[in-house]
C-alpha positions in Angstrom: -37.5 17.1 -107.4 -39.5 15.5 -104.3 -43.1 14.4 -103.8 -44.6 17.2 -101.2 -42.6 20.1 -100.1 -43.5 18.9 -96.0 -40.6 16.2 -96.0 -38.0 19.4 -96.4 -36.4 19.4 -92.9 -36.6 23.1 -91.0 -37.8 25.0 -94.2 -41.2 25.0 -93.3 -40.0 26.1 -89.4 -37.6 28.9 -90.7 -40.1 30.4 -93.0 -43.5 30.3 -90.8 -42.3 33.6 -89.0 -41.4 35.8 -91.7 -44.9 36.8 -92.4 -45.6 35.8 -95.7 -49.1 34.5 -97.3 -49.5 30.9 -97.5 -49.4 31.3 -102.0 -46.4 33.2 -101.6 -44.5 31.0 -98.7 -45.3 27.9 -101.1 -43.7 30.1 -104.4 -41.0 30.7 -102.2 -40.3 26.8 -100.7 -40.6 26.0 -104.5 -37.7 28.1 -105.5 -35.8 27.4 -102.6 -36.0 23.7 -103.0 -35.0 24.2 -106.7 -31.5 25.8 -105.3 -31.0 22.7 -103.5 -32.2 20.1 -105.6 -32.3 21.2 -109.2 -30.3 19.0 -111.5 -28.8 20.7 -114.9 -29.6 24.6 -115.7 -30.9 25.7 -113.1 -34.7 28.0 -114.2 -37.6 29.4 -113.6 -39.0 26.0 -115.2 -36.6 24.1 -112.5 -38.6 26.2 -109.7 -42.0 25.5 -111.4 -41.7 21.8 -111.4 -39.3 21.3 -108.5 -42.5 20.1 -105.6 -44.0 17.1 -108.0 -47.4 16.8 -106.8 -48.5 20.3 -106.7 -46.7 21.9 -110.1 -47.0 25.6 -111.5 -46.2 27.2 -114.6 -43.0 28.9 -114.8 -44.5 32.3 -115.7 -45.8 32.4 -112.0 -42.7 32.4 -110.5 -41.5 34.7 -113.1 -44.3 37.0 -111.7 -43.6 36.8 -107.9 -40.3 38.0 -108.7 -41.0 41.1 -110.1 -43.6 41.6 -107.3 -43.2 45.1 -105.4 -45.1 43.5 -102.2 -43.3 40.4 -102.1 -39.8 42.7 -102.7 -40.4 44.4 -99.6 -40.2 41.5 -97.0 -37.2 41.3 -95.5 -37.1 37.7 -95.5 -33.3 37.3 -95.6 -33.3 40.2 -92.5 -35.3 37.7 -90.3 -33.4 34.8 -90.9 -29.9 36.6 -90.2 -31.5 37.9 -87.2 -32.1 34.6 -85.7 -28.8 33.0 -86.2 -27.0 35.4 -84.9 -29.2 35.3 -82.0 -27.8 32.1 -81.7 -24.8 33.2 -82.0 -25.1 36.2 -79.5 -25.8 33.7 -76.8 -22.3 31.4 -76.8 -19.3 32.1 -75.1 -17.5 32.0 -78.4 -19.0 35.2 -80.0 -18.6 37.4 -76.2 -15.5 36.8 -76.6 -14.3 36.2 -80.2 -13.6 37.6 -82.9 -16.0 38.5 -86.2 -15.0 38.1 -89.8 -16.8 40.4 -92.6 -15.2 40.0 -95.7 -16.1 41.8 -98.4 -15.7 41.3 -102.4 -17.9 41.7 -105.6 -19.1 38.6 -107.9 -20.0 38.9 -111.8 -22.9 36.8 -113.9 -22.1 37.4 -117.2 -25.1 37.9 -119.2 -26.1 38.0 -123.0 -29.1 40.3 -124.9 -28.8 43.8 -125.7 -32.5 44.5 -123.7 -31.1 43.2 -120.6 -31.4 45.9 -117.9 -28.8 46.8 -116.1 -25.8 45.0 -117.4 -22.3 46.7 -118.3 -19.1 45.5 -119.9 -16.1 44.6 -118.3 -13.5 44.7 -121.0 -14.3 43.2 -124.3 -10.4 43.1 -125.8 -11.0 39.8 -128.2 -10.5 41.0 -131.8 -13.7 40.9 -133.8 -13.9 39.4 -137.4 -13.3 42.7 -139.9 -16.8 43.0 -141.8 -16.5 41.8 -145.7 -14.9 38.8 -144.9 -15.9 36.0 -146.5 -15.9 34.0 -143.2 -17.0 36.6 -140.8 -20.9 37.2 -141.4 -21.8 35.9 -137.7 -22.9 38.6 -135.2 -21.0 38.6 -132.2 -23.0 39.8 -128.8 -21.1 42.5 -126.7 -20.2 40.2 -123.4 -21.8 42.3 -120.5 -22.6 41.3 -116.9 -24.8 42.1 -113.8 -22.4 42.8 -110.4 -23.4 42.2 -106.9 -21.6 43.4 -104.0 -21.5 40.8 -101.1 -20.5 40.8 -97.3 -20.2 37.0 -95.3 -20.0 37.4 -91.9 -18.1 34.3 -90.4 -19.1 34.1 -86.6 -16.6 32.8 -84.0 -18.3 29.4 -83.9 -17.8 29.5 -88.1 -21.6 30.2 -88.6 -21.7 32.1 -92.4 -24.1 34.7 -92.8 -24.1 36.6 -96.2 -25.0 40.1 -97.3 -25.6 41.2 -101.0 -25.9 44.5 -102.9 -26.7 45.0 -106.5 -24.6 47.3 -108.5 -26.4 50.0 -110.4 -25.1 51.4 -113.3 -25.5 55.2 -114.2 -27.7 54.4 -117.1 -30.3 52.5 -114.9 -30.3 54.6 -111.7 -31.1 57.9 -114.4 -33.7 55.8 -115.3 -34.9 54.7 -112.2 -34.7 57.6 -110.2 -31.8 55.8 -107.9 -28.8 57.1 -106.5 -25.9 55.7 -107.9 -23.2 54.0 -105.6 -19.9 52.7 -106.4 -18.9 48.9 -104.9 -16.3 50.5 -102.5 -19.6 52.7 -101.1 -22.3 49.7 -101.2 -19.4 47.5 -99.2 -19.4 50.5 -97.1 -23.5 50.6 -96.4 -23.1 47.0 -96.2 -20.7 47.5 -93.0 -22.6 50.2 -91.9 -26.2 48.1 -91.5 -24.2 44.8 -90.0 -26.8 44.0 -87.1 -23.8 43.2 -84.5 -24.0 44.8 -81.0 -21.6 47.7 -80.6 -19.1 45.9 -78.4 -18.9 42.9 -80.7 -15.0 43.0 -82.2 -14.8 42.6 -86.0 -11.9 42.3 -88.6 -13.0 43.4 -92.6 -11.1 42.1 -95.2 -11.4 42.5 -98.7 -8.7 43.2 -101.6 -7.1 46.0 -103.0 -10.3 47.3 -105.0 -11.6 48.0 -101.5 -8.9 50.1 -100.3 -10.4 53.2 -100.3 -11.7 55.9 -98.2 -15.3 54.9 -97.6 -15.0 51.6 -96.3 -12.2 52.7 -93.9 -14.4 56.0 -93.1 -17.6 52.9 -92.6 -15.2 51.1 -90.3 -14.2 54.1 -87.9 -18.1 54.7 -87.6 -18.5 51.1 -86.1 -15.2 50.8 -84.2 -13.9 47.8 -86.3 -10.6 47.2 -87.6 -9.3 46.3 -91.0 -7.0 44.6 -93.6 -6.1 45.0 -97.3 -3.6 44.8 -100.0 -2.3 48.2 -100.2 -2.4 49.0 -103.6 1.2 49.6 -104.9 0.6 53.0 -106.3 -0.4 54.4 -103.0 2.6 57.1 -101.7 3.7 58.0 -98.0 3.1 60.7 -96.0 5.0 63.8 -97.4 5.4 66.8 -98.5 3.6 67.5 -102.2 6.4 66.4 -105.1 8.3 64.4 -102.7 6.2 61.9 -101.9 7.7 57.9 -102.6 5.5 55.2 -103.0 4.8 52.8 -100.8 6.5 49.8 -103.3 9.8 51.7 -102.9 10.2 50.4 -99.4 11.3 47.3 -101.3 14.3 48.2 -102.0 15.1 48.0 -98.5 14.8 44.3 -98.7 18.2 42.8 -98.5 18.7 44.7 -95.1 15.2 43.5 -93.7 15.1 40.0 -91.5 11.6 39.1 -92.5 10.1 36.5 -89.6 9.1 33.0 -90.9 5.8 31.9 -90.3 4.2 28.6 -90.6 0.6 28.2 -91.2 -0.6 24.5 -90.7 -4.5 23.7 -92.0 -6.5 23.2 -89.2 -4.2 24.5 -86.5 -4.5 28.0 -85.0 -7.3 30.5 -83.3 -9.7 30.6 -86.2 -9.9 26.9 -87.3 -13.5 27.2 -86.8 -14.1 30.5 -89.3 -12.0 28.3 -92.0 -14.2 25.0 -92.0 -12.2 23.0 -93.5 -12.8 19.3 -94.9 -11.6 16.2 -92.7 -9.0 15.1 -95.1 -7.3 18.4 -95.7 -6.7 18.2 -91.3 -3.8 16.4 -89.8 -0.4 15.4 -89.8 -0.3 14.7 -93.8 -1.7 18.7 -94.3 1.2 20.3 -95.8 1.7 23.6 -94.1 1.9 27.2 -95.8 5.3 29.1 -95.2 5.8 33.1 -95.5 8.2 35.4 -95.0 7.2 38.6 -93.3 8.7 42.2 -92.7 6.7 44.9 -90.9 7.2 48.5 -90.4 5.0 51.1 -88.8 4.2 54.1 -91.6 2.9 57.8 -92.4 0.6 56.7 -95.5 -1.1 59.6 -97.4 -4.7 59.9 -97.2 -4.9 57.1 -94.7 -2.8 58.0 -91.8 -0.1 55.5 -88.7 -0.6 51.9 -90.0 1.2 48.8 -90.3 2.5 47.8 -93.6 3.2 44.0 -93.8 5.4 42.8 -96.6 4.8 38.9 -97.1 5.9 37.1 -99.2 6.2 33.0 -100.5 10.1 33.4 -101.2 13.1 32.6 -98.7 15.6 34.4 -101.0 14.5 37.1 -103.1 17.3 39.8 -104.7 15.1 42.1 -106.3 11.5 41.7 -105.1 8.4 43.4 -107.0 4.8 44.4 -106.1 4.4 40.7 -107.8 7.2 39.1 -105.6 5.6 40.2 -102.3 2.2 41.2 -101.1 2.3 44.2 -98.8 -0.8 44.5 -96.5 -2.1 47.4 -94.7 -4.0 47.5 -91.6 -5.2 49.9 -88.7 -4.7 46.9 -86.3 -2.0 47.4 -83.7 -2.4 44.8 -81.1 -2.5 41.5 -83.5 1.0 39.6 -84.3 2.3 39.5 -87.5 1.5 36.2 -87.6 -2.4 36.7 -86.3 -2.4 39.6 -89.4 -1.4 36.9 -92.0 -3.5 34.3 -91.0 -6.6 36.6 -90.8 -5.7 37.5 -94.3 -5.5 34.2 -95.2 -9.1 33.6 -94.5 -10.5 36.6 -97.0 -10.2 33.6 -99.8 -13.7 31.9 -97.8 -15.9 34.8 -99.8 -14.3 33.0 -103.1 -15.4 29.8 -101.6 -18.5 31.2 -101.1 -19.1 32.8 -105.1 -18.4 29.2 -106.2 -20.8 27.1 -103.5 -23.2 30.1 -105.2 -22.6 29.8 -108.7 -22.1 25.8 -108.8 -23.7 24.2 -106.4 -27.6 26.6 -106.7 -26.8 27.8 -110.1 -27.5 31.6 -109.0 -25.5 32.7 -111.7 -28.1 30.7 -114.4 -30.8 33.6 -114.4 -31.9 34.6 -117.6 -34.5 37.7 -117.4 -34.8 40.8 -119.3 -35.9 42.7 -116.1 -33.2 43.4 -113.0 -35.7 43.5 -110.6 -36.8 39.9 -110.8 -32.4 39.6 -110.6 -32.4 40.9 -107.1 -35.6 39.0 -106.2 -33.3 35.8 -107.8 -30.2 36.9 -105.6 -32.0 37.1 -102.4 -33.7 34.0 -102.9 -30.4 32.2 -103.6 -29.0 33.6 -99.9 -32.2 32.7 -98.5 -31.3 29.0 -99.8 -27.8 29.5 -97.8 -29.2 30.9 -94.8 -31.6 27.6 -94.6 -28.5 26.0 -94.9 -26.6 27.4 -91.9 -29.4 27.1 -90.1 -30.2 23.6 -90.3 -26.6 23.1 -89.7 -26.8 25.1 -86.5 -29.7 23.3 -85.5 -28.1 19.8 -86.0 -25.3 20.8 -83.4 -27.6 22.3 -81.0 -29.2 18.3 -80.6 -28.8 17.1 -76.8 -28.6 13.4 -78.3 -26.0 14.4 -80.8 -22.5 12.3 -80.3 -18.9 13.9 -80.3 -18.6 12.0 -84.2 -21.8 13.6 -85.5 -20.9 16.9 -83.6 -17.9 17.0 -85.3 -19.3 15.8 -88.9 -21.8 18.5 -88.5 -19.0 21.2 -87.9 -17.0 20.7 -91.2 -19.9 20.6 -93.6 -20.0 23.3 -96.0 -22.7 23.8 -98.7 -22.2 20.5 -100.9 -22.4 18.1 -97.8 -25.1 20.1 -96.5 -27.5 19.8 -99.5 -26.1 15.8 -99.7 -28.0 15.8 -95.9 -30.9 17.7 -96.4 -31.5 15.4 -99.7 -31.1 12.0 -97.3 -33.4 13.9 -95.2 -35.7 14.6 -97.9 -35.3 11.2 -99.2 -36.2 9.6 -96.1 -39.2 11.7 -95.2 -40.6 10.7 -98.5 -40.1 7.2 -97.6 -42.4 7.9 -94.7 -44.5 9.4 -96.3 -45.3 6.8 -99.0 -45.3 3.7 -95.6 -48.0 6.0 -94.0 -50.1 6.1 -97.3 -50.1 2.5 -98.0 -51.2 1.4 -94.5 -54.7 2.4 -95.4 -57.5 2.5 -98.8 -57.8 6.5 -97.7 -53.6 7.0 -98.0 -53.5 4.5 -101.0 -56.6 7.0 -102.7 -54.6 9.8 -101.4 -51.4 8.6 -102.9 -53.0 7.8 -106.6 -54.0 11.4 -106.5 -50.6 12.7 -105.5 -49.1 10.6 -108.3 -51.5 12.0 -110.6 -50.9 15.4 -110.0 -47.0 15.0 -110.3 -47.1 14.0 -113.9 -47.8 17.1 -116.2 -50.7 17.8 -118.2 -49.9 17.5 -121.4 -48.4 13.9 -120.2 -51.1 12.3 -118.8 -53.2 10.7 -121.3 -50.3 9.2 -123.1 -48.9 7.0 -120.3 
């Protein structure tokens, strides 16, 4: 929690231009600073209480939640828009390379009145009924989906994109058109707000193999990589069509080309942001062992098929042995196509700096609406984030030490420096109080207010 929401550094900056009423910019600093700061579960009551001198009740931000009005400002549009304004303007992005990787993220939920949730698989065997043991109810585990893009900017700048997942049941009774997570991914790369000669990789695994994102990425002009899934067959006549796993059995004639991947070495150091201490001479390097051929895939047409794999020796390898990747990509190396690949895992990064570091996956509300409003709020809070950061580097006084500091931070060390910020502010605050009877007056009142009502007569 802090004192007064002012000694937040950039927040009040980044959120002045989006439009919104002064009530509804303050609900929306609250909840924001909650994501940052919240200690424990993290709740509507942790949003409520999170600004100590000015405190609400936590049905209120319950309520701006589910608001239509506030649900229709864009405020996560606005805030993309001006990093990669930012962005636009280096010489890195004219003449780099774009990352959008693409993946889906569950909350798992509880409550048979919860909207929108559906079950992923509930194979645990229940207690029979009659025994003498077994008279607990057991809830059916279900779980919301979203459907999430992060664009990683030659410089490393993260900007993320989410979608929720509708189930059939839902959009019947909402009157909404139901879309699958390979066709949301696909909107998602549809609506990226990158200039048309801006070059750009997607990655995603195998779930995302499928015909609308790669119809999504001919639209733009952008190139792709996935697992291919195993089942998939080659080009061929109908009944005599061999899948694509049976090229394994061509191993043992194959020379497969060794490649070494060091952390922190290579062309897209910057898009992997990667701590200090996992950088240097002591970084143990990654080795693989890839075979390429050029093939006639059904349904998908000429691509490369890399088979990559861990293993020097390997007599009979197996879909599990070796990954085999597919991409539209001629011009990259083999070992440009595996290191690229290597990178999709910063999404996963990104689901846990999301689920443990803001708590986004914490909600608990019977309504999916106020979910989305949650969601978007929780990128906004990421989007502050990469925004401050880029703001720190821009600094004309800023030394080559900081510079680079600044550069590896990731969401944990970034909150840990907005919170000295914050502390420090506070600090200032409190010294410019005390300097005269006005500030002191001012101060008692402050501390007044930031103890809660039904607390204040009894201390």
């Amino acid at each position: 929690m802090i004192m007064v929401p002012d000694v937040v550094p950039e927040l009040k900056r980044i959120l002045r231009p989006v439009g919104l009423r002064e009530p509804v910019r303050e609900m929306v600093t609250r909840i924001v600073i909650s994501f940052l700061f919240h200690s424990g579960r993290m709740s509507c009551l942790q949003a409520a209480g999170s600004v100590r001198c000015q405190p609400r009740h936590r049905a209120q931000v319950g309520r701006l939640l589910e608001r239509p009005s506030f649900r229709r400002v864009d405020i996560n549009g606005k805030l993309r828009g001006e990093l990669l304004e930012r962005e636009l303007l280096s010489r890195e992005s004219r003449r780099g390379l774009f990352l959008f990787i693409i993946d889906a993220t569950l909350c798992s939920q509880q409550g048979c009145k919860t909207e929108n949730t559906f079950s992923t698989g509930n194979r645990q065997r229940r207690p029979k009924k009659g025994r003498r043991f077994g008279t607990q109810k057991h809830a059916r585990k279900t779980c919301h989906s979203f459907t999430m893009g992060l664009l990683i900017t030659p410089s490393g700048v993260r900007i993320p994109f989410s979608r929720p997942y509708h189930t059939r049941e839902y959009c019947r009774q909402k009157g909404l058109q139901h879309r699958t997570t390979a066709e949301a991914a696909a909107d998602l790369i549809r609506e990226l707000p990158l200039p048309e000669n801006a070059r750009v990789m997607i990655l995603g695994d195998t779930a995302y193999d499928a015909e609308p994102i790669r119809q999504s990425c001919h639209e733009r002009g952008y190139s792709w990589i996935f697992p291919c899934n195993p089942e998939r067959v080659l080009a061929a006549p109908k009944g005599k069509r061999p899948k694509v796993r049976s090229l394994l059995n061509d191993w043992s004639m194959w020379s497969p080309q060794k490649i070494r991947l060091a952390p922190g070495q290579g062309k897209y150091v910057m898009q992997r942001r990667l701590s200090p201490h996992r950088i240097g001479p002591k970084a143990k390097p990654r080795t693989y062992y890839v075979h390429q051929e050029r093939q006639d895939v059904h349904s998908v047409g000429r691509v490369r098929l890399l088979f990559s794999t861990t293993q020097a020796n390997l007599a009979r390898p197996t879909p599990a042995d070796v990954k085999i990747l597919m991409t539209d990509e001629l011009r990259l190396s083999m070992r440009e196509v595996v290191e690229l690949y290597s990178l999709r895992w910063q999404i996963e990064l990104f689901f846990k700096e999301l689920k443990s570091k803001f708590g986004f996956h914490q909600y608990q509300f019977q309504k999916f609406d106020r979910v989305k409003t949650w969601s978007e709020l929780a990128l906004t809070t990421f989007l502050y984030l990469e925004y401050y950061r880029a703001r720190q580097l821009a600094r004309a006084n800023l030394s080559d030490e900081e510079k680079k500091w600044w550069r590896h931070q990731r969401t944990h060390g970034l909150t840990q420096a907005v919170r000295l910020a914050s502390q420090q502010g506070e600090l200032t605050y409190l010294a410019e109080r005390l300097q005269t009877s006005g500030g002191i007056a001012k101060l008692k009142r402050a501390l007044y207010h930031s103890i809660a009502p039904e607390y204040r007569g009894k201390l």
